[in-house]
KETIFI-19501 format. One record per residue (C-alpha): residue number from 1; x, y, z. Coordinates in Angstrom, 3 decimals, m for minus. Layout:
BEGIN
+-----+----------+----------+----------+
| num |        X |        Y |        Z |
+-----+----------+----------+----------+
| NUM |        X |        Y |        Z |
...
+-----+----------+----------+----------+
REM end
This chain:
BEGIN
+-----+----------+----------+----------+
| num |        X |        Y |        Z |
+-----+----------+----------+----------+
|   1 |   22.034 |   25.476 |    4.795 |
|   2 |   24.642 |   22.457 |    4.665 |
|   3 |   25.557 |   21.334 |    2.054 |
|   4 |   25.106 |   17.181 |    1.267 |
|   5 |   28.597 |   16.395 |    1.538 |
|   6 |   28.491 |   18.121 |    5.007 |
|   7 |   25.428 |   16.199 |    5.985 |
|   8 |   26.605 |   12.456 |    4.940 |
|   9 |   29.670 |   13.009 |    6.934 |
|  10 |   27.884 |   13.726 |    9.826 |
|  11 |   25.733 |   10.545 |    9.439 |
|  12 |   28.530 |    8.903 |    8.614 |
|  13 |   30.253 |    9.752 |   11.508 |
|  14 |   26.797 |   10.055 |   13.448 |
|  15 |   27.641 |   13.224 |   14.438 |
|  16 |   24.855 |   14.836 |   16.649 |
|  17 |   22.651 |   17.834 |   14.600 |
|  18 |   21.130 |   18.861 |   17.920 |
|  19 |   19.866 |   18.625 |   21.776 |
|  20 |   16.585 |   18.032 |   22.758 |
|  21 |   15.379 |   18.226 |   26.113 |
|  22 |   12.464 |   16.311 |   27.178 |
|  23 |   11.636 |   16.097 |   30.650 |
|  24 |   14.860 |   17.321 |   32.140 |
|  25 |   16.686 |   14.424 |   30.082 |
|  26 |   18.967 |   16.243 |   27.429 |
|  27 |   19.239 |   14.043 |   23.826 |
|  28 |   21.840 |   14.188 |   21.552 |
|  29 |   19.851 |   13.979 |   18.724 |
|  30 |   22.282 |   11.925 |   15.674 |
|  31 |   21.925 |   12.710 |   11.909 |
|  32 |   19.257 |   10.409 |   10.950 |
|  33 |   20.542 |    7.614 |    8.358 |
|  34 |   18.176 |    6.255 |    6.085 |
|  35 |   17.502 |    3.544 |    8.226 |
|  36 |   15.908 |    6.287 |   10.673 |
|  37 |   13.902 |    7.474 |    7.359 |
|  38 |   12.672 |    4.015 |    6.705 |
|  39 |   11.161 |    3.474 |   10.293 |
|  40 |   10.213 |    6.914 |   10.535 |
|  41 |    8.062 |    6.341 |    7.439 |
|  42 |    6.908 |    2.865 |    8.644 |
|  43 |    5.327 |    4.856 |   11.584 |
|  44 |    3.450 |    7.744 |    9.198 |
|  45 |    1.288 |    4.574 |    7.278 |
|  46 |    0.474 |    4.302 |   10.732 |
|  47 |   m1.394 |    7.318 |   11.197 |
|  48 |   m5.476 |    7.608 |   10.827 |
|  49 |   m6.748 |    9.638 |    7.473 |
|  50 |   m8.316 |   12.579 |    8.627 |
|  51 |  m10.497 |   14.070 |    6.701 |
|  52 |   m9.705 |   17.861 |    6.080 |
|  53 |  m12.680 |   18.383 |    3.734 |
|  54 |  m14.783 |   18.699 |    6.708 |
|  55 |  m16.082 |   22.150 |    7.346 |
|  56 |  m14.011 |   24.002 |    9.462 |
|  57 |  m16.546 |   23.992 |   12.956 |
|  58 |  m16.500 |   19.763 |   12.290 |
|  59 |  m12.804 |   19.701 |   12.131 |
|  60 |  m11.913 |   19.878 |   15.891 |
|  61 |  m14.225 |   17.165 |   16.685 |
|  62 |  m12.779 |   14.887 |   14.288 |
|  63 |   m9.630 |   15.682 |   15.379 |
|  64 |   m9.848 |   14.782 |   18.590 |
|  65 |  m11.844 |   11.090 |   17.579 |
|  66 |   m8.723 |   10.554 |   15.774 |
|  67 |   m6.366 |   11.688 |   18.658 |
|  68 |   m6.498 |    8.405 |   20.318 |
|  69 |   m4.825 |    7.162 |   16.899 |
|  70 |   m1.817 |    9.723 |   16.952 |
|  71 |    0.605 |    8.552 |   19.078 |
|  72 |    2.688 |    7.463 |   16.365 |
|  73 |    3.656 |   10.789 |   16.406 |
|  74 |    4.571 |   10.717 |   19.235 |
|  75 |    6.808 |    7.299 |   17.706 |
|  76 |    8.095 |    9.450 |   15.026 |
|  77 |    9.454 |   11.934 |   17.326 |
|  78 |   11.134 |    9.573 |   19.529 |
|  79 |   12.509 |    7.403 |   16.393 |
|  80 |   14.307 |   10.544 |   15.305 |
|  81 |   15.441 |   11.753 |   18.548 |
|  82 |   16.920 |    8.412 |   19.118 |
|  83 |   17.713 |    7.260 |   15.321 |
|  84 |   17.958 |    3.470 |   14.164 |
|  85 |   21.244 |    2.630 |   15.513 |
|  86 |   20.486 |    3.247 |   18.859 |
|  87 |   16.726 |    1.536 |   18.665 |
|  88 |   18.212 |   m1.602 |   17.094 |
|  89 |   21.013 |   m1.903 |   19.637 |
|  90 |   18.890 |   m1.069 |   22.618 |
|  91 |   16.417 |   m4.435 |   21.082 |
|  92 |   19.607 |   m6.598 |   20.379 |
|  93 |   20.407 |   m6.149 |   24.186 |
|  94 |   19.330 |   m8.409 |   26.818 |
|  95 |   18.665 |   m6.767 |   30.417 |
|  96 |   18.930 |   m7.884 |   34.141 |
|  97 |   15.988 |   m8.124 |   35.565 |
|  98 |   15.437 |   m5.134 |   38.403 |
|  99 |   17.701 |   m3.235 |   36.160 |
| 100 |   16.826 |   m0.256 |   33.679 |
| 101 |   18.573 |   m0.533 |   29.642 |
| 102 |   21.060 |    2.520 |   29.531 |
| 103 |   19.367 |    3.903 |   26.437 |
| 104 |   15.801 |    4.893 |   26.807 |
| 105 |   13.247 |    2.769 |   23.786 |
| 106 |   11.441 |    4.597 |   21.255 |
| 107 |    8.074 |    3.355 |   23.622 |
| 108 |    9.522 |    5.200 |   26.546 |
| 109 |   10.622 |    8.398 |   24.918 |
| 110 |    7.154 |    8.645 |   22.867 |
| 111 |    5.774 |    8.324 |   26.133 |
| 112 |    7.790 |   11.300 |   27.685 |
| 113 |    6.809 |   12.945 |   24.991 |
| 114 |    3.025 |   12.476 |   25.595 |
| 115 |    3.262 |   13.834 |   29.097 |
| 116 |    5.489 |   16.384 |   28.440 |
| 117 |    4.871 |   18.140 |   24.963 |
| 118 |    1.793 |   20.784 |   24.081 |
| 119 |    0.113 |   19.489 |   20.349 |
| 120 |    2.054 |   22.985 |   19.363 |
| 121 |    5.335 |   21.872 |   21.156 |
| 122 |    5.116 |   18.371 |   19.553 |
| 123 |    4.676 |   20.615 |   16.530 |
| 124 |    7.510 |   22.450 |   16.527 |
| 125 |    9.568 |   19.805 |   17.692 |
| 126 |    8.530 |   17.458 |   14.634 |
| 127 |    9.386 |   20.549 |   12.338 |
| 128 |   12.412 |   21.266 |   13.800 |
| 129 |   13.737 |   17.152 |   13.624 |
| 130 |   12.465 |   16.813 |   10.316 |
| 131 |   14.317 |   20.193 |    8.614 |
| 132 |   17.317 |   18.370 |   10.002 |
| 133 |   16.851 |   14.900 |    8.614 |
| 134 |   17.806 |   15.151 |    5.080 |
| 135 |   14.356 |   13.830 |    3.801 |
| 136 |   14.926 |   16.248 |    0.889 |
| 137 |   18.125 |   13.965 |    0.362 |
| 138 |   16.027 |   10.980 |    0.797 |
| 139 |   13.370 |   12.047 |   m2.043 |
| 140 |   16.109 |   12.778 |   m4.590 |
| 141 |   18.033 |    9.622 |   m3.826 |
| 142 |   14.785 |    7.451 |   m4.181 |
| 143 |   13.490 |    9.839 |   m7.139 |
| 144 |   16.941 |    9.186 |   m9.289 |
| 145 |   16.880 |    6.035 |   m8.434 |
| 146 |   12.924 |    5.418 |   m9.508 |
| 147 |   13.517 |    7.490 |  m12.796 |
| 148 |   16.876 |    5.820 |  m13.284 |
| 149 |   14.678 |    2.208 |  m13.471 |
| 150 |   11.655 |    3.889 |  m15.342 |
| 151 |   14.014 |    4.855 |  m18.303 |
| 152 |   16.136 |    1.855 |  m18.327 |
| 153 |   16.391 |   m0.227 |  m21.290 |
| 154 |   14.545 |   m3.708 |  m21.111 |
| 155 |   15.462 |   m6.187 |  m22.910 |
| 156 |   12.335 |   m7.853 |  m24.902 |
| 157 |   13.669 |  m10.328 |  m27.545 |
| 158 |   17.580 |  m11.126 |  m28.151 |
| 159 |   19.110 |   m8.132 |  m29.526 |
| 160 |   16.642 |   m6.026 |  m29.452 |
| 161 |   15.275 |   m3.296 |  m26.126 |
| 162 |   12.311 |   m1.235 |  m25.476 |
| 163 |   11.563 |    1.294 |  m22.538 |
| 164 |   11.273 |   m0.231 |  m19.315 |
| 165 |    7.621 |   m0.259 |  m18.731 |
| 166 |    6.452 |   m0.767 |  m22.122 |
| 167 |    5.126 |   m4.425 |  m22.868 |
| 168 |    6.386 |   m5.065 |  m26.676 |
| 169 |    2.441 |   m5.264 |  m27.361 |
| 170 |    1.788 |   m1.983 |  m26.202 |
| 171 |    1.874 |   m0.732 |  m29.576 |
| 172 |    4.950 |   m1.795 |  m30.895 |
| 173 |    5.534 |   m4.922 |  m32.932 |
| 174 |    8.821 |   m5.905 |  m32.254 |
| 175 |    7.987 |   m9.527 |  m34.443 |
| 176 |    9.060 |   m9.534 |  m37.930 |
+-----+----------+----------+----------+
REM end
């Protein structure tokens, strides 16, 4: 386990946490910044609900209606493989026509990853990228943060504060 000091600096200095080989094509796959996390959870409110209260001999069939909804997985895996930096700069770039971008899109990777990947491989290649992505990090940063602004002081009249969150009529009359 590394520890978070150890993992910013190798976002910060996009240091690579890993290969991945897809389709004979070998990806250095960069600690994911948060601007990785914030596409790669743009693509999850993408996928379909699927109910799992279903008995279990209904499950497989719903499961594979929904399949033609899934391949923002597919997305997710690619975004992470890839990372933000190198999805934003590949879109900034304008191309020749007749010739191919240097740096494969998150479109053309998902799709490699489609042909190429078993549901379990896709599986264990999701777990695998997203042990190494510092969501844990993520969910403490944005839980601080959210608890940090929850318990803030708000100020209702001059001089005087309640709990952010509280309306001054909640209970409390702040008039005198």
């Amino acid at each position: 386990m590394q520890t978070i000091e150890r993992r910013a600096a190798q976002t910060i200095l996009e240091e690579s946490v890993g290969q991945i080989i897809i389709d004979g094509h070998t990806y250095e796959v960069p600690a994911p910044t948060t601007g990785t996390l914030v596409m790669v959870s743009a693509l999850i409110s993408e996928l379909p609900d699927i109910d799992l209260t279903l008995p279990d001999d209904e499950l497989p069939g719903e499961m594979l209606h929904k399949a033609k909804d899934c391949r923002a997985v597919a997305d997710i895996a690619a975004t992470l493989i890839l990372g933000a930096k190198k999805i934003k700069a590949g879109r900034r770039r304008k191309w020749k026509i007749g010739k191919k971008p240097a740096e494969p899109t998150v479109d053309g990777l998902a799709e490699k990853i489609l042909l190429n990947c078993t549901a379990s491989q896709l599986r264990r290649l999701l777990t695998h990228l997203l042990a190494a992505s510092g969501i844990d990090d993520f969910f403490i940063i944005t839980t601080s943060l959210r608890t940090r602004n929850l318990l803030a002081a708000t100020r209702t009249e001059v001089g005087k504060t309640t709990v952010s969150g509280l309306s001054s009529a909640a209970g409390q009359n702040i008039s005198k």
